[in-house]
N, C-alpha and C positions, 0 to 999 in steps of 0.2 A: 504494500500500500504506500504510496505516496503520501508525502506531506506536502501542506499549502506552501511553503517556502522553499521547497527541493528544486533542484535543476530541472527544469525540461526535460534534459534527454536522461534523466530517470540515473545517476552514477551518484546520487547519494551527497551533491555541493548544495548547500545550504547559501539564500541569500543571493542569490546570481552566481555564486561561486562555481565555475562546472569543474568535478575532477575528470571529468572526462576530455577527450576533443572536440566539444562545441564548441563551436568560434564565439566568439563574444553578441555575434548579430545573428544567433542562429535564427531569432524567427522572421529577418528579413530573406533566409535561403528557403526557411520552411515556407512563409508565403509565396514566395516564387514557386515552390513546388505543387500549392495550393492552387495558385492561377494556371501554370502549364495543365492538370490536371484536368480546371473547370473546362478550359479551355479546349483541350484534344477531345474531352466528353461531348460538348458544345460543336464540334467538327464532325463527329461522328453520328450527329439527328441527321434525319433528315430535311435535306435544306427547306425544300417549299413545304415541309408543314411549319417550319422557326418562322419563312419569310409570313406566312400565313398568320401566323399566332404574332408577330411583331406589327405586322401590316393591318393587326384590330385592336388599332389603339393603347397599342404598349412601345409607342415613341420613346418612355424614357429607358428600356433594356438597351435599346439602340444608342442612347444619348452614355450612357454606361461606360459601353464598351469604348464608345468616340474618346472620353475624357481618360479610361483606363488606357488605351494605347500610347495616347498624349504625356500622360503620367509615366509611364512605364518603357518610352524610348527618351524620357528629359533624363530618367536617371540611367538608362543603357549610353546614353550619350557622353552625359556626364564621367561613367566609370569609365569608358572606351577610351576618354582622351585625357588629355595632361591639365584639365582643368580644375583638379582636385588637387594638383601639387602646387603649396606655397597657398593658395587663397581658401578662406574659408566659404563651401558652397553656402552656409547661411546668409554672407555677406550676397552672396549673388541673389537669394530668394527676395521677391517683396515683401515688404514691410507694413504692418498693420496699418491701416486706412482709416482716421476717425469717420464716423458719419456722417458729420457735418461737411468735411471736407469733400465728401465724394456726393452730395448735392450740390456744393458749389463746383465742381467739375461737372457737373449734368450739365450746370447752366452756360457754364462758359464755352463747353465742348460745342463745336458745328456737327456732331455725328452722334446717331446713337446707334443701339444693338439692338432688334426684334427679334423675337422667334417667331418663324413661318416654317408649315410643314416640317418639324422634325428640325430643322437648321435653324443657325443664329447667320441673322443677317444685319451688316454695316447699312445705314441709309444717313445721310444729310437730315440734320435737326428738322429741317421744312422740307414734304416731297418725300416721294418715294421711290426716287433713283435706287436702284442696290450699288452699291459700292463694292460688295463682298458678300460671298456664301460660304459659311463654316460649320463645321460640323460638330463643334462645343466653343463653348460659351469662349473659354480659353482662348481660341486661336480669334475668334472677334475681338477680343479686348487687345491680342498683340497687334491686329492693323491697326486699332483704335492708337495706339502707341504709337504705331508706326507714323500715321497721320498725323498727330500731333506733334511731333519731331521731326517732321518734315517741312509742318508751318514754320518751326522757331530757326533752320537753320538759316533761313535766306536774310 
């Protein structure tokens, strides 16, 4: 039997202590394991009953997966390149946004974000030009960035 403060992989360290060879982030490899799993199972339905069952109003399994991909090649990217030596990736993450502050960006922003059909799309504050089609929330907000850092450089 296990106790509440025993190691994970069950070698009897107490406290996060493993005497075993867990690596110290095991359950960021066990979730990986976790998702490759969901994932090959999820590969393995068949497709046009998923597309069926997504295509009756379960947009957000679909929006899910958009944001997990997203998520899950920032840090494939991240570990693949030299961009974890010498800088802390926290330093690279955004940083808390009061509320306030991100109403007064609505008002001064020329661009906002809608969702249409399943996607988020870029439109000019007046008008419904699309500017851009994304497939989470996330990749609208990096052109929204992009767009505003393109007004300030000229």
């Amino acid at each position: 039997m296990k106790r509440i403060n025993e190691c994970g992989c069950g070698c009897g360290g107490m406290d996060g202590g493993c005497k075993g060879k867990e690596p110290q982030n095991y359950m960021f490899f066990r979730n990986l394991h976790v998702i490759k799993t969901a994932i090959d199972s999820i590969l393995e339905m068949d497709q046009s009953k998923v597309d069926k069952i997504l295509s009756a109003g379960h947009d957000w399994a679909v929006d899910h997966i958009a944001t997990a991909v997203d998520d899950v090649e920032e840090v494939y990217h991240f570990l693949s390149t030299d961009k974890h030596n010498g800088d802390s990736y926290n330093s690279q993450q955004p940083q808390f946004v009061p509320a306030g502050f991100q109403n007064h960006l609505k008002q001064v922003m020329g661009e906002r974000i809608e969702r249409q059909e399943g996607k988020w799309v870029v439109k000019p504050k007046k008008g419904d030009h699309v500017l851009g089609t994304h497939p989470t929330k996330k990749a609208a907000l990096k052109q929204l960035a992009a767009i505003e850092i393109s007004k300030h450089k000229k």
